[in-house]
TIMI-706130 format. One record per residue (C-alpha): residue number from 1; y, x, z. Coordinates in Angstrom, 2 decimals. Example, Ala and Ser with C-alpha at 12.3 -4.5 7.8 and 13.67 -1.06 7.14 Angstrom:
REM TIMI-706130
 resi      yy      xx      zz
    1   -4.50   12.30    7.80
    2   -1.06   13.67    7.14
REM end
This chain:
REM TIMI-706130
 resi      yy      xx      zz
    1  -24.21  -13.94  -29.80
    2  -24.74  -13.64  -25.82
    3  -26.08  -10.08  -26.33
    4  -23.07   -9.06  -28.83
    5  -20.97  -10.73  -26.02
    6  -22.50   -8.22  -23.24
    7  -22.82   -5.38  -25.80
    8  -18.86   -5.45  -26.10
    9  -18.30   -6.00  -22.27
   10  -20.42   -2.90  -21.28
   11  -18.38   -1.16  -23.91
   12  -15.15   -1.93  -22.74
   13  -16.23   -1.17  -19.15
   14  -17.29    2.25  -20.26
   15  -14.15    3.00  -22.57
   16  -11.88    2.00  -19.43
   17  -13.89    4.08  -17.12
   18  -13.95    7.24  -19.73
   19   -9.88    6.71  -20.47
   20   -8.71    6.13  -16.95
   21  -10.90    9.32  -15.86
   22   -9.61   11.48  -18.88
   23   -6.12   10.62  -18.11
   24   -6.82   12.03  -14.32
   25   -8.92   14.76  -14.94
   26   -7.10   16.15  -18.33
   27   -4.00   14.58  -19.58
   28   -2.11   14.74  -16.41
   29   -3.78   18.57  -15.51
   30   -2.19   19.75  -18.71
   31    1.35   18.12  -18.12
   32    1.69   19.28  -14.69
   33    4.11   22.08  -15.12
   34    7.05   19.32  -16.28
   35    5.86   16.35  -13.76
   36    4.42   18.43  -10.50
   37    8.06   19.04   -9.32
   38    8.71   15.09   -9.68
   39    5.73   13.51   -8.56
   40    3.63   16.23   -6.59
   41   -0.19   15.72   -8.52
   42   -2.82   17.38   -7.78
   43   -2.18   18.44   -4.71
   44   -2.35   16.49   -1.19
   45    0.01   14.31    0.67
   46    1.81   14.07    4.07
   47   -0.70   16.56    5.60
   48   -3.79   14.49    5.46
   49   -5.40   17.01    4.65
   50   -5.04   19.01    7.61
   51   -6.41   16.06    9.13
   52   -9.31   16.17    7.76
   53   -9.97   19.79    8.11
   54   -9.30   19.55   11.69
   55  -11.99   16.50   12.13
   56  -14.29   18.22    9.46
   57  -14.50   21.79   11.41
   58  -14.87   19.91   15.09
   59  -11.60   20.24   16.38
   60  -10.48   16.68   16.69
   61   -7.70   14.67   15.26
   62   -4.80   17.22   15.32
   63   -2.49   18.74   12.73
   64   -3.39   22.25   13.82
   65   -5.98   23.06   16.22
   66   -3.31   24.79   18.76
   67   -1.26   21.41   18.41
   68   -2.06   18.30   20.23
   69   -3.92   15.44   19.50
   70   -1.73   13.53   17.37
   71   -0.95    9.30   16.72
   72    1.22   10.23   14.10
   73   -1.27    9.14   11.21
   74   -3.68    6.05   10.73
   75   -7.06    7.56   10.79
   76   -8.62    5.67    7.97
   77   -8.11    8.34    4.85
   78   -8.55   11.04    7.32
   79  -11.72   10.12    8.19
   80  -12.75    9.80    4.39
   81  -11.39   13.25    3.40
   82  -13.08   14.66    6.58
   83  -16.24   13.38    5.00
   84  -15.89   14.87    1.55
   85  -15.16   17.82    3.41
   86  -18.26   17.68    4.72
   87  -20.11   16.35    1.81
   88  -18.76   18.49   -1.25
   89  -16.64   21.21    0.34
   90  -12.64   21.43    0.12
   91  -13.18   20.53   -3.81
   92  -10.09   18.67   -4.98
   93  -12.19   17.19   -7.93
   94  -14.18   14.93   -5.02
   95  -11.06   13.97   -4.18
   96   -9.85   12.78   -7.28
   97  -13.19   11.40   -8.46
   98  -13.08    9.26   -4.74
   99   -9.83    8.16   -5.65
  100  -10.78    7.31   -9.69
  101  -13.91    5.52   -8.26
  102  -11.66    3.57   -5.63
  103   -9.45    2.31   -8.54
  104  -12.05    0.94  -10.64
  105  -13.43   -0.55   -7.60
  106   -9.92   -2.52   -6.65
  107   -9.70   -3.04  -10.69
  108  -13.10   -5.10  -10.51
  109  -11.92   -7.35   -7.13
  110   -9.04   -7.86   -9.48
  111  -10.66   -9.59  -11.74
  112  -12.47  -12.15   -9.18
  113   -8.52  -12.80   -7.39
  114   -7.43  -13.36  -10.88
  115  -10.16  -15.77  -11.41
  116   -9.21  -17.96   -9.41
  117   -6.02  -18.27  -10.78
  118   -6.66  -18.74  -14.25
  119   -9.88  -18.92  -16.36
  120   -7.93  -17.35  -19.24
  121   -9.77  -13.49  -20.23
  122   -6.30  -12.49  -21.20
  123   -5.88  -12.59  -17.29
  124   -8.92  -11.74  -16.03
  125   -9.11   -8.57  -18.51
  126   -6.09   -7.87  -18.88
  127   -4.62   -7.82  -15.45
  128   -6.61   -4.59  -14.18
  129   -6.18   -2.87  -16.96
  130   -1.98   -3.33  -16.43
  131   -2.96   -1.62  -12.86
  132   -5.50    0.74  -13.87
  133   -3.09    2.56  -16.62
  134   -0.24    2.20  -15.16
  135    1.15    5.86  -14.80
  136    2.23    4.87  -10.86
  137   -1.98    4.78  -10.57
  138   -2.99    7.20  -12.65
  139   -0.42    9.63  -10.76
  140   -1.82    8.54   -7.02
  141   -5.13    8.67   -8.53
  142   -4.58   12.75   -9.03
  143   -2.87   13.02   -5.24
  144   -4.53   13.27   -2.25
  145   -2.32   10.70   -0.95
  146   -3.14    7.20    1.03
  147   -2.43    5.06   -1.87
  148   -5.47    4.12   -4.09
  149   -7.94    3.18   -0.95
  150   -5.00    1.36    0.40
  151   -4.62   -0.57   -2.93
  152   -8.53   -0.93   -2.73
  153   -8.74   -2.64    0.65
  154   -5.17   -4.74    0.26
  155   -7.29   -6.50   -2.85
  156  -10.44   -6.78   -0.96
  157   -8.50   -8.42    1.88
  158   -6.82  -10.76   -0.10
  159   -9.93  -11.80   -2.04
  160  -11.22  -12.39    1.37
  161   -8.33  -14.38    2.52
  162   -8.74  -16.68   -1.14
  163  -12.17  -17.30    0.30
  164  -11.09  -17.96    3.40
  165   -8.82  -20.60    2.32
  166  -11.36  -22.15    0.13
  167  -13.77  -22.58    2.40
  168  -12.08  -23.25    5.92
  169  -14.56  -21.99    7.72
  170  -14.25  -19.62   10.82
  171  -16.75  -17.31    9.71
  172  -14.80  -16.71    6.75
  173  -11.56  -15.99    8.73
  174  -13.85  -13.59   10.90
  175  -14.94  -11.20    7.84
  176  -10.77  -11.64    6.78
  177   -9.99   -9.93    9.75
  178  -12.59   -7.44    9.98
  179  -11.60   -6.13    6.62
  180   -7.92   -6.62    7.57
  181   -8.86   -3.80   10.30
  182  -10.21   -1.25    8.02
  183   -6.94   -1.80    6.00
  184   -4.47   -1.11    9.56
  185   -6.62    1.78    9.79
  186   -5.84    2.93    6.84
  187   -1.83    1.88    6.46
  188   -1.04   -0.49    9.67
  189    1.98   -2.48    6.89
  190   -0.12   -5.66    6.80
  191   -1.13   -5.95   10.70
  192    0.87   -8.69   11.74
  193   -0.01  -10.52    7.99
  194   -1.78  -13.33   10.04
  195    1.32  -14.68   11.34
  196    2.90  -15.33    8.34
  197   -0.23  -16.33    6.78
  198   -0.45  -19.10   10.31
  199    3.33  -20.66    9.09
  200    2.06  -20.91    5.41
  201   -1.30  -22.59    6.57
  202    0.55  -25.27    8.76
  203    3.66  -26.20    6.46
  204    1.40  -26.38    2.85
  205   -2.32  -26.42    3.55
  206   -2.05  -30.25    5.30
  207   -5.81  -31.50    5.18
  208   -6.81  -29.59    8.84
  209   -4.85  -29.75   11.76
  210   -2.48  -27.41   13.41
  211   -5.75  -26.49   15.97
  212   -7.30  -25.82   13.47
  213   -5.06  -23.60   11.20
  214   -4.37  -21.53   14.96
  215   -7.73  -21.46   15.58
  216   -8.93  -19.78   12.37
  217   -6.12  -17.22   12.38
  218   -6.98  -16.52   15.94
  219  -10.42  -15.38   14.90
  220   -9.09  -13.47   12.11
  221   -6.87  -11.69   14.20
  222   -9.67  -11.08   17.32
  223  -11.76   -9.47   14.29
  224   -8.70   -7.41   13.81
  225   -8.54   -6.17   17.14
  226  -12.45   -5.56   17.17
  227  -12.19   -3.22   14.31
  228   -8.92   -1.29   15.80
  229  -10.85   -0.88   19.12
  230  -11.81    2.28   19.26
  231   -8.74    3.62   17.91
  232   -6.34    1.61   20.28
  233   -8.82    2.76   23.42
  234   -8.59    6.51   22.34
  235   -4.54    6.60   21.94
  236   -4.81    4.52   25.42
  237   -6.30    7.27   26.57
  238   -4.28   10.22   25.12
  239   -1.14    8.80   26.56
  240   -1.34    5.57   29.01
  241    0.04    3.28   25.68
  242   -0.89    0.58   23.97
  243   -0.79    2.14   20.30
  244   -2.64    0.06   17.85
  245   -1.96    1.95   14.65
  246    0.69    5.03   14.36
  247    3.38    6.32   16.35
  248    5.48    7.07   13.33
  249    7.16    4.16   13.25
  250   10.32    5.80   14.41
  251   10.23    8.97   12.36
  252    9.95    6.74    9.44
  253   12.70    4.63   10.69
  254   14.98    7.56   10.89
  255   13.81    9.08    7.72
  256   14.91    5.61    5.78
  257   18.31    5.32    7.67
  258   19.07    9.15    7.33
  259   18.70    9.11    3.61
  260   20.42    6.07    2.94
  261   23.87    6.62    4.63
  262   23.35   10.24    3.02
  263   22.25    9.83   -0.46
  264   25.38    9.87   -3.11
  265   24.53    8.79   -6.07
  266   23.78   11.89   -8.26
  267   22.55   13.22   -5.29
  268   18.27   14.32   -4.99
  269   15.99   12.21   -2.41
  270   13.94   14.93   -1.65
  271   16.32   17.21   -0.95
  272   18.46   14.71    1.76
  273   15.32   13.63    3.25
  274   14.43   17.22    4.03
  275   17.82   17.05    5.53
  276   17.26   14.58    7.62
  277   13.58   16.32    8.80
  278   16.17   19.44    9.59
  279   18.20   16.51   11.90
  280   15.05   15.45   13.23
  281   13.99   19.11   14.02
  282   16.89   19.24   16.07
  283   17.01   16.67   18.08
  284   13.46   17.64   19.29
  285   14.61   21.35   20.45
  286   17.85   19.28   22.06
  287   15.19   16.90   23.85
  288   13.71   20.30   25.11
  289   10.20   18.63   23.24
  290    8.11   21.72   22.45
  291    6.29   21.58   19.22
  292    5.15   24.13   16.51
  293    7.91   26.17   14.67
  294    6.82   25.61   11.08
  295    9.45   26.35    8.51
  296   10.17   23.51    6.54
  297    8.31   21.35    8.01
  298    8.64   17.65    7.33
  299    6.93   16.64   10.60
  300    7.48   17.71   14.24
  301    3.95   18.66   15.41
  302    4.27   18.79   19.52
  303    1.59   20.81   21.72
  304    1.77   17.08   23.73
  305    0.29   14.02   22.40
  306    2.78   12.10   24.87
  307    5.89   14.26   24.12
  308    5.03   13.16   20.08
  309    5.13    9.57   21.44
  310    8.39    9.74   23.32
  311    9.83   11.14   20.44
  312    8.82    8.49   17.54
  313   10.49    5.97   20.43
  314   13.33    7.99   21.14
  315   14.44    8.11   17.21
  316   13.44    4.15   16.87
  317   15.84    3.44   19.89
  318   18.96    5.14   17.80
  319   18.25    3.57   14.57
  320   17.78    0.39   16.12
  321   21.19    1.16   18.36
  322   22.99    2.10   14.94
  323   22.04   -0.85   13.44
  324   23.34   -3.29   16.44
  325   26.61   -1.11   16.38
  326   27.14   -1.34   12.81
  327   25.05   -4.27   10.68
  328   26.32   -3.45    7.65
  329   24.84   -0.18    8.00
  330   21.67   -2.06    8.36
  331   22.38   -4.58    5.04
  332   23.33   -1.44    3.25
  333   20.20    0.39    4.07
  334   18.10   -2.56    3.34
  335   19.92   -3.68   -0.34
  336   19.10    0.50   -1.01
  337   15.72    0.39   -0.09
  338   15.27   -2.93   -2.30
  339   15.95   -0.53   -5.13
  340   14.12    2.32   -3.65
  341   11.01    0.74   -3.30
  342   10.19   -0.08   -6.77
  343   12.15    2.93   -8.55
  344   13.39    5.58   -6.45
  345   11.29    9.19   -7.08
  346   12.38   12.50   -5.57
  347   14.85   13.41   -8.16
  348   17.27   11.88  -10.74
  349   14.65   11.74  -13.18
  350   11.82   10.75  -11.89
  351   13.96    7.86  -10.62
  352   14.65    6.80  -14.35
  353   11.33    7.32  -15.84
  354   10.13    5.12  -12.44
  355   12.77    2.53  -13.91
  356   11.50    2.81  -17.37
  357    8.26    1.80  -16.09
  358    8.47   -0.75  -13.78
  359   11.06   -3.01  -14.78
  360    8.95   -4.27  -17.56
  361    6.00   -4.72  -15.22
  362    8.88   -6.81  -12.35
  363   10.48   -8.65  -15.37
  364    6.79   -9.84  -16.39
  365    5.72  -10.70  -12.63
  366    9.27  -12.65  -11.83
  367    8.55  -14.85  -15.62
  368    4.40  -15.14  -14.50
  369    5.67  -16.18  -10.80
  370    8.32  -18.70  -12.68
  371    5.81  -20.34  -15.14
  372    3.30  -20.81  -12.37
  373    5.65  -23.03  -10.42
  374    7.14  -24.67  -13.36
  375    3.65  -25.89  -14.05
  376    3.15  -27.37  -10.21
  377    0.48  -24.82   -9.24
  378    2.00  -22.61   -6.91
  379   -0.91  -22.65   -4.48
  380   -2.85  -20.81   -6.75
  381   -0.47  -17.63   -6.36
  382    0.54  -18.11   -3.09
  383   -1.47  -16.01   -1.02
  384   -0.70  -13.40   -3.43
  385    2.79  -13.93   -3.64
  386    3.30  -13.94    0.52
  387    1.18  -10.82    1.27
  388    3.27   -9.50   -1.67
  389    6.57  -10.83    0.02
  390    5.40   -9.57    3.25
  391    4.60   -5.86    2.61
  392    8.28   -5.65    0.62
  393   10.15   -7.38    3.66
  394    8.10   -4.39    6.19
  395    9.26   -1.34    4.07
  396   12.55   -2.80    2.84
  397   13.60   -2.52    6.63
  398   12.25    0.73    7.73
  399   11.83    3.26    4.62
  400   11.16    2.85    0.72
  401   10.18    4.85   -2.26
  402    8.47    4.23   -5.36
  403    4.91    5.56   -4.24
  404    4.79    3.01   -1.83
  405    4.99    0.01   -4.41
  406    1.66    1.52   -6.13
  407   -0.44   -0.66   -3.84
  408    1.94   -3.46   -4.56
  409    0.79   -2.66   -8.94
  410   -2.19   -4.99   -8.72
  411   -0.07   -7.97   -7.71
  412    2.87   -7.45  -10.06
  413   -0.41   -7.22  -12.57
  414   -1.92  -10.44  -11.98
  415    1.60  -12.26  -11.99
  416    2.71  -10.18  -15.35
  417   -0.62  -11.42  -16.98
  418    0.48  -14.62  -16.42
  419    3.33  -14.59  -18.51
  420    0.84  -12.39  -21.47
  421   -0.91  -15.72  -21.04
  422    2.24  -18.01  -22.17
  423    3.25  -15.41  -24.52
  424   -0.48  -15.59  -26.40
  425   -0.20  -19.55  -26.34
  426    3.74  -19.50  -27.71
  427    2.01  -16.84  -30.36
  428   -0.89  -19.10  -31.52
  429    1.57  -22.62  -31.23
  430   -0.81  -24.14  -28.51
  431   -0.50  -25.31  -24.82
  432   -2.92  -22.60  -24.04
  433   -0.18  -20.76  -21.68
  434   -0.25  -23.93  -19.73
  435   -3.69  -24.80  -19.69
  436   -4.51  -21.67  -19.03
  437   -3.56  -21.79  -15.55
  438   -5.71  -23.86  -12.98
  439   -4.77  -27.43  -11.61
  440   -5.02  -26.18   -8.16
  441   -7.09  -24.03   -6.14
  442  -10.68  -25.93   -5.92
  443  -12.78  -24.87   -2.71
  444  -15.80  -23.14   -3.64
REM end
């Protein structure tokens, strides 16, 4: 029976891993004359991979090698292209196989977070295999985009912070934080995690004291700052700032504000946010910033690392000043990107098809979320549910589309399987969607 048992595991392992790579490397090749205009496969994202090439050849972290050293990007998925560059030439297939790889990878830590909050395999199984086909992964697994080693690292961190919570032990905070630097390096949205994770310690984890709680977060976030190191001492260096993960802050800012007060409702998100690049274009030439005169460029790339800087502050300042002059300007842009987050694509109908699938997927999560704290065990979910919280709240306020919720799939995921759990018990008349579900979190 135990070998039968492991027989059919293996099996399923390998029919996942053969499925989720045929749906990358042939299903979605063939249909990319209809989707490629809505969704932009196979083909890099946001000029990482001039990135790369620049780091790759020996030219340094620029855009182009007559443009400056740049702070625009995190360096993390850079740095990873630039070494399949190295490794296996400009092939896009490395790419993609890094990014199927990376998938599986966060599919597998899935199945330990999950653990922990349920012993039921309709979770534990389940769960990953929600995120793994979901077409929002399968489509960022065929992009050279940040998204699936993002994804990857959010779940290691958060495994890491379950164990950190277990345990209460500094140590354990210590590894937390040096994997939360690897993820800032990568996408800086959960650097300033800690804090919130520091108020949710001290109001509902009561057995150690406030010291304490500060203490351990303080090592977490010292780990942090260990990791970014490097990166925060070169961009002090570039340009006399303290910079500890991308000046794009107010590009993006601009970018989310722009299209919101623009977009009408029939109108195309891709086509007002390359508006709003134009506006952005310039307000550089009236700022008398010089920077390379690429047509249609999404991106100001300036021959002056500082004059890039200066820039990314100078847009933040207005949006910030629009939004004091006119709050509901700010409420109206944040209520949009609420919707924008989770469904809004480049065009009117990748926006519905992005509605068609993740409704069912929010519905689920909202019912799984709902049952867990009907049944008194909301610790179990709760670091899940505020880093989940958390990263919404960051974009929500600054700039939202669909793509950005893939790393948010995993979560929705777990707390969807949840409710497949009470829908199997309500199936088979038993409490088993109850029992399912730990009494609490036990320390391991």
């Amino acid at each position: 029976m135990i070998r039968r048992q492991q027989f059919a595991w293996r099996a399923l392992i390998v029919l996942v891993v053969v499925l989720n790579a045929g749906m990358v490397f042939v299903v979605i090749p063939q249909m990319n004359a209809r989707l490629h205009q809505m969704y932009n496969q196979d083909e890099y994202a946001d000029g990482y991979d001039e990135l790369a090439t620049n780091l790759a050849e020996g030219r340094g972290y620029r855009v182009y090698p007559d443009t400056a050293l740049t702070t625009m990007r995190e360096p993390g998925y850079p740095i990873l292209l630039a070494g399949l560059f190295l490794a296996f030439g400009k092939e896009f297939v490395a790419v993609k196989l890094t990014n199927v790889l990376l998938a599986l990878a966060a599919a597998w830590l899935m199945t330990r977070i999950a653990g922990r909050v349920s012993t039921s395999q309709v979770l534990i199984v389940g769960a990953p295999l929600l995120f793994l086909f979901h077409p929002g992964t399968l489509i960022a697994e065929s992009r050279g985009g940040v998204e699936i080693l993002f994804t990857f690292c959010l779940m290691l961190f958060l495994l890491t912070v379950y164990r950190a919570i277990e345990n209460n032990r500094w140590s354990d905070y210590a590894i937390s934080g040096v994997v939360l630097g690897f993820t800032v390096l990568v996408k800086s949205t959960p650097m300033l995690f800690p804090v919130f994770l520091l108020a949710y310690l001290v109001l509902f984890q009561k057995p150690s004291s406030i010291s304490s709680r500060c203490l351990h977060i303080g090592v977490m976030v010292v780990a942090m700052f260990l990791v970014l190191s490097p990166w925060i001492i070169r961009n002090y260096l570039l340009t006399g700032k303290f910079i500890p993960t991308a000046s794009v802050l107010g590009v993006s800012a601009h970018a989310g504000q722009y299209v919101n007060t623009h977009l009408t409702a029939d109108g195309s998100w891709a086509l007002v946010d390359r508006d709003g690049a134009r506006q952005r274009r310039k307000v550089a030439e009236e700022l008398g910033y010089p920077f390379k005169p690429v047509e249609n460029a999404y991106y100001q790339d300036f021959y002056s690392t500082n004059d890039e800087v200066r820039f990314s502050n100078y847009l933040l300042k207005g949006v910030i000043a629009e939004y004091r002059r006119s709050p509901m300007t700010f409420v109206k842009c944040v209520s949009a990107n609420i919707f924008n987050l989770w469904f809004r694509g480049k065009t009117r109908n990748s926006t519905i098809l992005n509605t068609v699938v993740q409704l069912p997927y929010l519905i689920l999560a909202i019912i799984g979320a709902i049952l867990t704290l009907r049944n008194k065990q909301a610790k179990v979910i709760a670091p899940m549910v505020l880093l989940l919280v958390y990263i919404v709240s960051v974009h929500v306020v600054i700039l939202a589309q669909a793509r950005y919720s893939v790393p948010l799939t995993p979560f929705l995921s777990i707390l969807a399987g949840i409710s497949l759990i009470a829908m199997q018990g309500r199936l088979s008349d038993t409490n088993q969607g109850k029992a399912a579900i730990r009494a609490e979190l036990t320390p391991q």
